[in-house]
N, C-alpha and C positions, 0 to 999 in steps of 0.2 A: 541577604534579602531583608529589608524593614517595611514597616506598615508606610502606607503612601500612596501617591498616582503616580504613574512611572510614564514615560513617554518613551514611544521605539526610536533609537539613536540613528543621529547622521539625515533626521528629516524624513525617514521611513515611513509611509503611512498604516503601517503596520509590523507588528513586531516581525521579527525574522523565523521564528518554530510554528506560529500560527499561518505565515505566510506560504507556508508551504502546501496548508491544504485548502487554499484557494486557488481557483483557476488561471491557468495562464492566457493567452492569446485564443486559443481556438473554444475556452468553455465562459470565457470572458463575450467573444463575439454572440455565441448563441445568448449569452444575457443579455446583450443590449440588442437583439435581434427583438426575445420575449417583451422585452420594457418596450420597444415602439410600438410593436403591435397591442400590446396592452392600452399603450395610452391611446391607440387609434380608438380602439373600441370603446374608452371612456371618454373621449373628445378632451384631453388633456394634452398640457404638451409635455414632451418625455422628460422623463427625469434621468440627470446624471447619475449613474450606479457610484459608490463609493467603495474602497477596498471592502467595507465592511458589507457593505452588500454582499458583494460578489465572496466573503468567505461564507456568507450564511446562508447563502441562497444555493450552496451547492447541494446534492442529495446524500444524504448522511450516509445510507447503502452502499451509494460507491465512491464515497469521499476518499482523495487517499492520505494518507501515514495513519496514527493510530488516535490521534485526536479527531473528540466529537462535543460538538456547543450544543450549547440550551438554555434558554433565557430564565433569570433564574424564577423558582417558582414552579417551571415548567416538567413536566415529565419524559415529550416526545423532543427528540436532540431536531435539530435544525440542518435540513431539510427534510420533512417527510417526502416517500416518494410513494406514488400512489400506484402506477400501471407496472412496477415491478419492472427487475432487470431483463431485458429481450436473450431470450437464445438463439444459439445458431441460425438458425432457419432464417433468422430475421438481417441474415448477415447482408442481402443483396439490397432489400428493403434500407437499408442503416445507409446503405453505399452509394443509392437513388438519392436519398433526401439528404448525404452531405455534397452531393454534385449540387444539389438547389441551394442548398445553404453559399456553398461558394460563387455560385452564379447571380445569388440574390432574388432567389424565385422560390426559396420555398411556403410552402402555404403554415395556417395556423395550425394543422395535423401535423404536417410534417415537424413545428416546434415542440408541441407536446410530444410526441414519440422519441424525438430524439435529446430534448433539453435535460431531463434526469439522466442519462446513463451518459450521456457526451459531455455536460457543463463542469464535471466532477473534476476531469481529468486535466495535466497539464499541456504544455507544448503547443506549439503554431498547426501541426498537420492534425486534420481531421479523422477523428475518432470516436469509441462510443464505447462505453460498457455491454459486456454480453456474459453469460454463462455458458460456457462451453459442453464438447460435448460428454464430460465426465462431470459434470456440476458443479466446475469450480469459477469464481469468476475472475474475468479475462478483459483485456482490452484489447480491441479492433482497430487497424488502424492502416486508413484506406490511404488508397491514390488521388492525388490532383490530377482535372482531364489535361494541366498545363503541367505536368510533369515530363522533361523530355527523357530521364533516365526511371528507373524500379527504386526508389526510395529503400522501399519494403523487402525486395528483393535482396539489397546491399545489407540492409541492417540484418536480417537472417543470415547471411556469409559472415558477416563482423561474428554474432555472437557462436555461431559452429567454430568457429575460429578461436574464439574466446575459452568455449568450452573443453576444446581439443587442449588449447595452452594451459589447462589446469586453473582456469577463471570459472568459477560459479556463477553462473545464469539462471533465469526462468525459465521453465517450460515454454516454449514456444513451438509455431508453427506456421509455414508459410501456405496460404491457401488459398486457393482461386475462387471468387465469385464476380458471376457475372464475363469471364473472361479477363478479370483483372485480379492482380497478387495482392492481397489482405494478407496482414502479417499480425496474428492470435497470440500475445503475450500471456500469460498465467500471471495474477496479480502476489507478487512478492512479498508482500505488506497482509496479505492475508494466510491464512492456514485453516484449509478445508472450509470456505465461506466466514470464515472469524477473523477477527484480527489480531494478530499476534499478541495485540498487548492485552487480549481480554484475562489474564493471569491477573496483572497488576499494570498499574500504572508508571512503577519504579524499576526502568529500563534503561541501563547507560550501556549505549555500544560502543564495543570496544574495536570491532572492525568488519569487513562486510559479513564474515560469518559465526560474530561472538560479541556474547552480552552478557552482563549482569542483567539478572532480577530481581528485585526483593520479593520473596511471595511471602513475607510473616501474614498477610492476611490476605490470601488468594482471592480473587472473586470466583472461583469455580467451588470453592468451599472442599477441597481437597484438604484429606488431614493433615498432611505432612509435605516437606519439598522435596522429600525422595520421592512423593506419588506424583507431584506436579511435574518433575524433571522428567518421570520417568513416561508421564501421559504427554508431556513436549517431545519426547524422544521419538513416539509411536508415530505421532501425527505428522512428524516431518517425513518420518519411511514412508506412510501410508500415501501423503502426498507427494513427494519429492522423489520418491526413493533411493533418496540419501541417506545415510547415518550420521549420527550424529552423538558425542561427549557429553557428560555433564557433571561438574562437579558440585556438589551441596557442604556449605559448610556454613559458620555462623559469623565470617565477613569475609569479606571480596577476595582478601590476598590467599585464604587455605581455600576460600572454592574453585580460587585459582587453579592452586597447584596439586588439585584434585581432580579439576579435569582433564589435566596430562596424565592420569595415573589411569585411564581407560579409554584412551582415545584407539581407535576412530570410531569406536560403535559400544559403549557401556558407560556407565557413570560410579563415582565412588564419592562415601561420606565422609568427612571429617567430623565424629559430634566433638559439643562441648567437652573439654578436658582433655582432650587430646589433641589440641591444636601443637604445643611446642614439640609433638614428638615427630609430628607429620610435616613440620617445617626442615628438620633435619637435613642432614644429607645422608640417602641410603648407599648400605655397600650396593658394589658394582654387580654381585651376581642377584638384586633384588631387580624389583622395581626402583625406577629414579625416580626423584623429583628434581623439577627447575621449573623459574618462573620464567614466562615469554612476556 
């Protein structure tokens, strides 16, 4: 990387790691649903959103991956939301006003209610941010009245299937309001209302269930990365109720093979100085090491 103005490749109107946390089709629509009605009310004529609109206009709360903008200067990240994420209760209410949304009838309540918690999110079918009923947040994600098959219904069977087959999933849950199947994901991207990456910013995944982190200067201001590992450990049982490995050491390849040295549920340290002894190969009636 050099100092410079870079342009996102192949004509993209926006780089490809940023574009992921702006909206797709269905939180795209409610933006230019808000923009017309906006401009009715100021007798203007509407204006075309541009990618950069629609990433900054989404609401920071329940934006997803782990990136957050803010103009610089600025202290509050972009979008503030102001009426808060809806809970449960408000699940039939969410499912009224995305029927109007898609019928082209809903009113100016119905946009503000649902524009922060639904504009966030990606994908063509209608949804919306909620807090579930354990306080963790989730996405809703209702029926079309032109649906001739359970969308919702299938994708719950895919993932019990998934689950069964030794794939890691989210929390989910398929649930009836209104007499129709709403299908309650748990957001992936978060741990207990945070976002994963509130450690650090220096996060290379290495595959759906492992990552490096750099925490040499955590934002939790944790002394150490056996406390940080070992406070990610907690929070993933306490949500998940999965366990989870971790190796600490002072570069990527011994935190490696430190986190084989107590899987599936404990972490081990490699400090400085004793990296070439930990690299070794152990006899056969110890612990092993191998890299994966």
């Amino acid at each position: 990387m050099t100092r410079g103005t870079f342009a996102p490749p192949g004509g993209l109107p926006i780089f490809g790691a940023k574009g992921d946390s702006a909206p797709d089709t269905w939180g795209k629509r409610l933006m230019r649903r808000a923009e017309r009605r906006l401009a009715e009310r100021s007798g203007r004529a509407v204006r075309a959103l541009s990618e950069s609109d629609h990433l900054l206009g989404v609401a920071d709360e329940t934006r997803l991956s782990a990136l957050r903008f803010r103009r610089p200067g600025q202290k509050t990240f972009r979008a503030p939301i102001h009426d808060g994420v809806p809970a449960m209760i408000e699940l039939g209410r969410l499912l009224s006003i995305t029927e109007r949304v898609l019928r082209d009838e809903e009113t100016d309540e119905d946009l503000r209610l649902l524009f922060a918690p639904g504009s966030s999110l990606g994908g063509a079918r209608p949804k919306a941010s909620v807090i579930d009923q354990h306080g963790c947040l989730s996405i809703a994600e209702f029926p079309k009245e032109t649906d001739e098959d359970s969308i919702e219904l299938w994708e719950e069977i895919a993932l019990r299937l998934a689950d069964r087959a030794g794939i890691a999933t989210p929390h989910h849950q398929l649930i009836e309001v209104a007499g129709k199947p709403v299908m309650l994901s748990r957001r992936f991207d978060r741990d207990d209302q945070a976002r994963i990456a509130e450690y650090t910013d220096l996060i290379e995944p290495l595959s759906l269930d492992e990552a490096f982190l750099d925490v040499s200067e955590n934002r939790r201001g944790l002394a150490t990365a056996t406390d940080t590992a070992r406070e990610i450990r907690a929070r993933i049982l306490q949500t998940t109720g999965l366990t989870a490995s971790a190796g600490v050491s002072y570069n990527k390849f011994l935190a490696k093979l430190a986190s084989d040295q107590r899987k599936p549920n404990g972490q081990f340290v490699v400090p400085p100085g004793k990296g070439e002894a930990s690299s070794r190969p152990c006899r056969s009636d110890g612990p092993t090491v191998s890299a994966r």
